[in-house]
N, C-alpha and C positions, 0 to 999 in steps of 0.2 A: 594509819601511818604507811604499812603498805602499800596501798591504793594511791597517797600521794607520792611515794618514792619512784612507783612505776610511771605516773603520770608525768616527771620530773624528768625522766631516763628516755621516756619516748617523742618527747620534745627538744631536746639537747638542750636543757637547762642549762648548762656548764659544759667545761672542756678542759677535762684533769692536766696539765702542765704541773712539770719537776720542782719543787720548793725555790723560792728565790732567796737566795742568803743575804740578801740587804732588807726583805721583805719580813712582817712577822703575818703569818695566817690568821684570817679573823674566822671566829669559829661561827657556831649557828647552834639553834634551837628550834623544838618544837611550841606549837601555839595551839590550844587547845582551843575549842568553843563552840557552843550549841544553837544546830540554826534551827528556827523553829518556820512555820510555815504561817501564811494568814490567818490562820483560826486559832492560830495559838498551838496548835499541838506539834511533838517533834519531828521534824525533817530530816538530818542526818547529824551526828558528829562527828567536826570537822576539823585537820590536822593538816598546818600548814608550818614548812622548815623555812624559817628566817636567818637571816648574817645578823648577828650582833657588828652591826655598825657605831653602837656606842663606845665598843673598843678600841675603834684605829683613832691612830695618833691625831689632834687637830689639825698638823699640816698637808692630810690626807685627803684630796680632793672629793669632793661629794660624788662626782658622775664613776670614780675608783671603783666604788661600792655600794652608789645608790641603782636601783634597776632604772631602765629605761622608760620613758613612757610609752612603749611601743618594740615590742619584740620584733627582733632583726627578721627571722624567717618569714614573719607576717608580711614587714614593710621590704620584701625584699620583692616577695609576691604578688602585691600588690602593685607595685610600682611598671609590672609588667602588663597588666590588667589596666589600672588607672594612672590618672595624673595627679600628682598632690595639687593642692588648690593652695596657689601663692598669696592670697588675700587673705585666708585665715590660718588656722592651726593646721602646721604639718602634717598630723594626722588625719588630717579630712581629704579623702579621696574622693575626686569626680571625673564621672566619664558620662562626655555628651556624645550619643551616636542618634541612632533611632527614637532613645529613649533618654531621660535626663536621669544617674544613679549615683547616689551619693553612699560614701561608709567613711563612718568616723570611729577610729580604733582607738583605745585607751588600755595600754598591756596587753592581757588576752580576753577585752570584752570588746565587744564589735555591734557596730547598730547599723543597719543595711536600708534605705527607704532608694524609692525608684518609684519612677512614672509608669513601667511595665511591671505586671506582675508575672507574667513569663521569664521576664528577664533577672526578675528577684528570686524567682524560684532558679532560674539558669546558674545566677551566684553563688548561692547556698550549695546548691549540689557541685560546683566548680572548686569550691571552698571547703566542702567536706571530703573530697577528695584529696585534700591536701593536710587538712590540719583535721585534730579530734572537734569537735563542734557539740553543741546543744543549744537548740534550737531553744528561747525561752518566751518567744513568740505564745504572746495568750489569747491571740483569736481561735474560735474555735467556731464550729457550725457551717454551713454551706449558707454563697451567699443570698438574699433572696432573691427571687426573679422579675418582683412586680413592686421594688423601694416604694412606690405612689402610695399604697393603701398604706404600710407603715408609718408614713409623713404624715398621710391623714389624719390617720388615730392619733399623734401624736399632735396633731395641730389643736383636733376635740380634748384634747388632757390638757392643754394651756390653757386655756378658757377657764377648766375645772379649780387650777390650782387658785383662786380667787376665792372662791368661799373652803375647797376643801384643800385646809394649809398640808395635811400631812402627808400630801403626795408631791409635795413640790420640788422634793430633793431627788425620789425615783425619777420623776418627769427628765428633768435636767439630766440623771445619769444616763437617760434612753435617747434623750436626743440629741447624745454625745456620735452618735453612730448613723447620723442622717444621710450620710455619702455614701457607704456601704451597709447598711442596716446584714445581719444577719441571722439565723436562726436563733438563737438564744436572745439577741436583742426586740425580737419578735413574740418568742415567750414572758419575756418580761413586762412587757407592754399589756400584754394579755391576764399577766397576773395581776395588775394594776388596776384592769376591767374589772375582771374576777373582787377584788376587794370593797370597790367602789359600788358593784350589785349587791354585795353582801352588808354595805352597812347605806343605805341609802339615810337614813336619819341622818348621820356626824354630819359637821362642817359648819361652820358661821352663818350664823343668823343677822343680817345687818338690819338694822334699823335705824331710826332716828332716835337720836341721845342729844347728851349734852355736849362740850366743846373740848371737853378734857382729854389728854394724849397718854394713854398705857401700853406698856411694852414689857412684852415678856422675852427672855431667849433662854438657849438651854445649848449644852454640847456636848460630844464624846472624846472621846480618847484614842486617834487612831483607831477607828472604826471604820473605814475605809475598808474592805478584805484585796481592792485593786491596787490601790498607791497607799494605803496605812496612814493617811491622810484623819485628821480630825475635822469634822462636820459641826457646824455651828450653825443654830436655825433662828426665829427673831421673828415675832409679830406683833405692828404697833398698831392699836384701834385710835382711831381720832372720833370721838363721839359716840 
């Protein structure tokens, strides 16, 4: 609770003004709740102070006391940086110079993509100068230096997924990353190696059968550890 009260005081959350006597003050509460992390285990808990909005009177306008979508400091900031983009949502910021960078802000969550990566990194640190920041950026690894052989191996693993179905879902997740391939996407691939020397027997025996169509599938449950996405897999023999 502390930790949010301080966080709230260094952002100018609000701006204490004298009671209004035609006015009744709507009060606030705290919000309790436990965020957990991808693997399930606990991340922090977390305490956030809301307005009991379901107190004011109905002829009390929503924007009175609903928050903004878009905190004034941000967009105040920005607006000196960028140009809002008149064809979509207010809060989409772009700035065409050298480079083409876009930031589409929603309260205090911010998604930054750009054609320079100099220039993303220029923003970020422009922007942490300014406001408190946390980077929730989950690339991680340097990038490689020579993407070809990465494609390659990857090109030999499609091939694979034909007779050996159980690699078909890692494949796909690896060659989500063919533009900038990076180290850890590099390991994965390798581990993929690694599995396929170690079970050389598994994988589909095709043959000549009869004309008959069976299909198996199977799924999880938010099993994704990236997006918490559920995986659904499915293989049908004809013959």
């Amino acid at each position: 609770m502390q930790e949010e009260i301080s966080a709230l005081h260094t952002t100018n959350t609000w701006t204490l003004v004298p009671p209004s006597p035609t006015h009744n003050a709507i009060g606030c509460k705290w919000v309790f709740r436990v965020k957990y992390k991808v693997d399930g285990t606990l991340a922090k808990f977390k305490a956030t102070l809301v307005a009991k909005a379901h107190n004011s009177a109905l002829t009390c306008p929503m924007h009175s006391f609903m928050a903004p979508f878009m905190r004034t400091s941000i967009c105040n900031n920005l607006q000196v940086l960028f140009t809002p983009h008149m064809c979509a949502d207010p809060s989409l910021f772009v700035k065409a110079d050298h480079c083409l960078t876009f930031i589409l802000v929603y309260v205090d969550d911010i998604i930054i993509t750009s054609t320079s990566f100099i220039s993303y990194q220029a923003l970020i640190s422009q922007l942490s100068a300014k406001f408190s920041m946390k980077n929730l950026d989950n690339k991680s690894g340097e990038i490689l230096s020579d993407p070809i052989a990465y494609r390659s191996l990857f090109g030999a693993l499609q091939y694979l997924t034909w007779t050996r179905t159980k690699i078909a879902f890692s494949v796909n997740q690896v060659c989500q990353h063919m533009h900038t391939p990076r180290t850890p996407h590099l390991l994965a691939v390798k581990r993929i190696l690694r599995y396929l020397k170690g079970t050389p027997a598994h994988g589909l025996l095709i043959h000549k059968g009869n004309l008959n169509i069976t299909a198996y599938s199977d799924s999880d449950w938010a099993g994704c550890p990236i997006d918490r996405r559920s995986t659904t897999g499915y293989c049908i023999f004809f013959g």
